[in-house]
Steps between C-alpha positions, in 0.01 A plus 500: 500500500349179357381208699897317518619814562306497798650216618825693532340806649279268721629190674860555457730269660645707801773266688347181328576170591716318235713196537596194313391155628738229425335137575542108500209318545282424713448834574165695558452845632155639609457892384283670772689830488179680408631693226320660214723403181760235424700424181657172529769406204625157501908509356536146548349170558134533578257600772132445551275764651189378656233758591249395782208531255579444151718308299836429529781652273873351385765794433748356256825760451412814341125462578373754799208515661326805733331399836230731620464512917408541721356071458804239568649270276792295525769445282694142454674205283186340474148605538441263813781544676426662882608783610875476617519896621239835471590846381300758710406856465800717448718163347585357853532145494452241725444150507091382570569514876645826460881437553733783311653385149630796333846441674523070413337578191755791383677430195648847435380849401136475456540120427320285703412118465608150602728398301824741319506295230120366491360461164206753523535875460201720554539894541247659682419872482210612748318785562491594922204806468220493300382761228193662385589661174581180338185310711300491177797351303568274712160354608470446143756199548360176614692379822802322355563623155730277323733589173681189356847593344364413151211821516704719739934631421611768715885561498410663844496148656899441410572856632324383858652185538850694479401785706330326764819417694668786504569716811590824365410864571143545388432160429186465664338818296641342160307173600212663574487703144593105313172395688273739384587487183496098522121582597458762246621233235328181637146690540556607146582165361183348696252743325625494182504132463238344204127468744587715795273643695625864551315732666246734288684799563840349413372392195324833458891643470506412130219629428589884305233697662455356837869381574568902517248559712608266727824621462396859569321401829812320575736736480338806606236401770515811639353740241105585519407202263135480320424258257487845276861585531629162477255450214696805316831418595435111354383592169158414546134613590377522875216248385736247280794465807273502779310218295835279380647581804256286709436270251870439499612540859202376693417841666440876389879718499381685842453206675778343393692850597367445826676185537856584372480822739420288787682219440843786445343665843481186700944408360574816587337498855709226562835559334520857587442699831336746342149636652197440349470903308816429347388161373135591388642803285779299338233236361231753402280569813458840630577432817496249796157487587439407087703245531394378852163472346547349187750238702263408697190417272716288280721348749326487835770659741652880470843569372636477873347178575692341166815712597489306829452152366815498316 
C-alpha cells in the first residue's frame, strides 16, 4: 500500500455528502460543516471560494479545488458578497438565523441551489468522518488546494456530473467510490505539478531503494521489522538504508513504522468495533498493552480514549 493508496484504505467516503449546486447570483453560502476534505468542481459559470485566512480563489469550469476543515470558508459569485445561507456539520442548511432551507432550496435529486436554471454549477463531494491513514497525505496540502483546468484533466469530473442525479439502487456507494478516486486524482495532480512541495516521504517513493522500503512497511506492518530485514529485503546494506532512508524521509524506518502502525491502529479503532488485542496484532504489536503504551507516548490518550472521541 503506497501513500494514495492509503487514501482509499483510510478516509474513504462512507455515505458522503455529494450534490450539485445550481446558482444565479447574488448568491453566497458560508461552509461551517466542519468537515475534513472537500473537492469542489465548477461545470459551469464560475464560483469564488474565500477562506477566512488566506487568499481568495476563482473556480472556472473544469478547475477543482480541495477544502481542508475543520476552518470555514464560504463559497459565492463574488468574493464580497455576504453570506445568503450556512451549511453545517452533517450538510444541514439553514439560513444565518437558522431557518431550514434544504426543502425551498431543493432542486431535485441531490441538486440544491437557487435558481434551476442559474448560471453557476459547482459539484461538491465531502468527506463526513475524518481519517488517519491518509493524515500525513493530506496535511501535506495547504488549506485550499486549487487545480486550474489547464494543469489538471480528469474524465472523472464528466462521469460525476452525470451520476450525481441519479436515484438508483446503490447510487450512493458508486458516488462515494467517484469521490475517492476524484481525491486520489486531484492529490496526485497537486504533487506532481512543476515546484510542489510534496512531502519527503512521498517524494522518497521514487526513489529505487527507499520507495520499497516504504512500500514494505506499508504493506506488511505487521511482520517483526528491523532496519536489518528491511535492509535485505530492499537491496541494500543495514548502514546505507538506514542512512538514505532518513536523509530522504526525515526520520529513521522504525520511527517512521511507528507512525504508519499507529496512525492504521488509531482508523481502525474507529472504523471497526474491534477490541484493542485484535487491533494491536493486526498492525504489528504483540498485544494490547504494546500498543496501549506506544499510543500513548506518541499520542497522549490510550486507544480507548481515541475510540471514544470519534
Amino acid at each position: 500500500m503506497d501513500a494514495l493508496a492509503g487514501l482509499l484504505d483510510g478516509p474513504r467516503a462512507r455515505g458522503a455528502f455529494l450534490l450539485r449546486m445550481i446558482m444565479e447570483p447574488p448568491w453566497s453560502v458560508r461552509i461551517e460543516d466542519e468537515a475534513p476534505v472537500c473537492l469542489m468542481c465548477v461545470t459551469g459559470g464560475e464560483a469564488w471560494i474565500v477562506p477566512d485566512t488566506g487568499d481568495a480563489v476563482l473556480l472556472r469550469p473544469g478547475d477543482i479545488a480541495i477544502a481542508r476543515g475543520p476552518e470555514p470558508y464560504t463559497v459565492a459569485h463574488d468574493p464580497d458578497a455576504p453570506p445568503r445561507a450556512r451549511i453545517g456539520p452533517g450538510g444541514g442548511c439553514t439560513t444565518l438565523s437558522g431557518e431550514p432551507l434544504a426543502q425551498s432550496m431543493r432542486l431535485g435529486v441531490r441538486t440544491w441551489g437557487n435558481a434551476p436554471d442559474g448560471g453557476t454549477t459547482v459539484l461538491v463531494g465531502t468527506y463526513l468522518m475524518d481519517g488517519e491513514v491518509g493524515r500525513r497525505l493530506l496535511d501535506a496540502l495547504p488549506g485550499l488546494a486549487h487545480l486550474p483546468a489547464d494543469v489538471w484533466n480528469c474524465p472523472l469530473m464528466p462521469f460525476l456530473d452525470e451520476e450525481i442525479s441519479r436515484d438508483e439502487p446503490g447510487q450512493s456507494v458508486v458516488l462515494d467510490r467517484i469521490l475517492d478516486l476524484l481525491l486520489i486524482a486531484a492529490v496526485r495532480s497537486w504533487f506532481s505539478r512543476p515546484g510542489a512541495e510534496a512531502p519527503a516521504w512521498y517524494r522518497a517513493m521514487a526513489d529505487p531503494v527507499v520507495g520499497r522500503a516504504l512500500r514494505l512497511l506499508q504493506n506488511e506492518p505487521a511482520r517483526p521489522w528491523t532496519v536489518a530485514s528491511l535492509a535485505a529485503e530492499s537491496g541494500a546494506s543495514r548502514a546505507a538504508l538506514a542512512r538514505r532512508f532518513t536523509e530522504l524521509v526525515g526520520e529513521p524506518p522504525m520511527a517512521y513504522l511507528t507512525g504508519w502502525r499507529l496512525a492504521l491502529a488509531a482508523d481502525l479503532l474507529r472504523r471497526t468495533d474491534a477490541t484493542v488485542e485484535s487491533v494491536a496484532r493486526q498492525v504489528g504489536y504483540s498485544g494490547a498493552f504494546a500498543l496501549s503504551a506506544a499510543f500513548k507516548r506518541v499520542r497522549g490518550i490510550s486507544p480507548q480514549e481515541h475510540r471514544g472521541r470519534g
